[in-house]
C-alpha positions in Angstrom: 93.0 -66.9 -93.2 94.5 -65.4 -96.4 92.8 -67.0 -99.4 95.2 -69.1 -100.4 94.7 -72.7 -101.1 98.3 -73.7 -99.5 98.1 -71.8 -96.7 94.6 -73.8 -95.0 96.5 -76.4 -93.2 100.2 -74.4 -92.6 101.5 -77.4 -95.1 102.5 -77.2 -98.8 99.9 -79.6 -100.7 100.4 -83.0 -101.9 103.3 -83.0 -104.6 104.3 -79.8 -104.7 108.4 -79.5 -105.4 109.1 -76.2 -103.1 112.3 -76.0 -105.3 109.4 -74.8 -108.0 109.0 -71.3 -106.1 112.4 -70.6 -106.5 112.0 -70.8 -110.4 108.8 -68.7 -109.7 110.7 -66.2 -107.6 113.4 -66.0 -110.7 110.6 -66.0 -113.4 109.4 -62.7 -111.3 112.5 -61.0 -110.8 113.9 -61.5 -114.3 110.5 -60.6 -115.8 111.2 -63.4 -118.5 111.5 -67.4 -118.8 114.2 -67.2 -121.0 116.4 -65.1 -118.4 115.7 -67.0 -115.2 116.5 -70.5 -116.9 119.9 -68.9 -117.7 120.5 -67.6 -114.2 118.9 -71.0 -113.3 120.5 -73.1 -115.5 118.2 -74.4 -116.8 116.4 -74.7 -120.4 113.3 -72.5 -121.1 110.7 -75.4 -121.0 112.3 -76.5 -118.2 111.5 -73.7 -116.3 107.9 -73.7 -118.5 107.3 -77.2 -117.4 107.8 -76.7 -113.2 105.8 -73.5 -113.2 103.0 -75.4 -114.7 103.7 -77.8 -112.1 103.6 -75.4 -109.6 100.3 -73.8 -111.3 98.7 -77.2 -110.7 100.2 -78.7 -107.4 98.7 -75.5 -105.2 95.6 -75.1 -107.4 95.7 -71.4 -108.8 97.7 -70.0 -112.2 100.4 -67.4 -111.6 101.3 -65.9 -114.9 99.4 -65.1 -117.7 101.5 -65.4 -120.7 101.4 -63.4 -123.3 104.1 -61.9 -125.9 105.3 -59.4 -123.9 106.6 -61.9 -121.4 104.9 -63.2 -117.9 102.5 -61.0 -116.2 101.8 -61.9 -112.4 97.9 -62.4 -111.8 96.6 -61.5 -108.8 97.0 -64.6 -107.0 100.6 -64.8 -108.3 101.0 -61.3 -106.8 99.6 -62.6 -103.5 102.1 -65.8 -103.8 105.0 -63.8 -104.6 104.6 -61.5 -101.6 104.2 -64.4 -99.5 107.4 -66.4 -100.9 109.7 -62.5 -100.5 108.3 -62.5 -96.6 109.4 -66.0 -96.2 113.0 -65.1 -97.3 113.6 -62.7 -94.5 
């Protein structure tokens, strides 16, 4: 077992929108909220508002947030190596 509060049964938990790690993955890759809702589409508390969503549906927060942009924590690091070995 890995840790990870989604990963105990094999299922994604109770209300969780998987289209919300896809905003995650872009939030990561872009390093910035502001950049992944334009390559999203999307407005900036849009993409604010589903990765809180995301924080709370699987239980653990991914970013923390400071003025130099989103910095994974740990357990988003974990999550976000998980979510790139699910893509291959």
């Amino acid at each position: 077992m890995n840790g990870l509060p989604y990963a105990e049964t094999g299922e994604g938990p109770d209300g969780v929108d998987w289209d919300d790690f896809r905003v995650f993955l872009e939030v990561v890759r872009t390093g910035s909220f502001n950049r992944a809702a334009a390559k999203l589409k999307m407005t900036q508390p849009t993409v604010s508002r589903r990765l809180v969503r995301l924080e709370e549906g699987i239980g653990v927060r991914l970013f923390d947030r400071d003025r130099r942009g989103p910095r994974l924590t740990v357990e988003g690091q974990r999550i976000y190596n998980d979510a790139c070995a699910a893509q291959v």
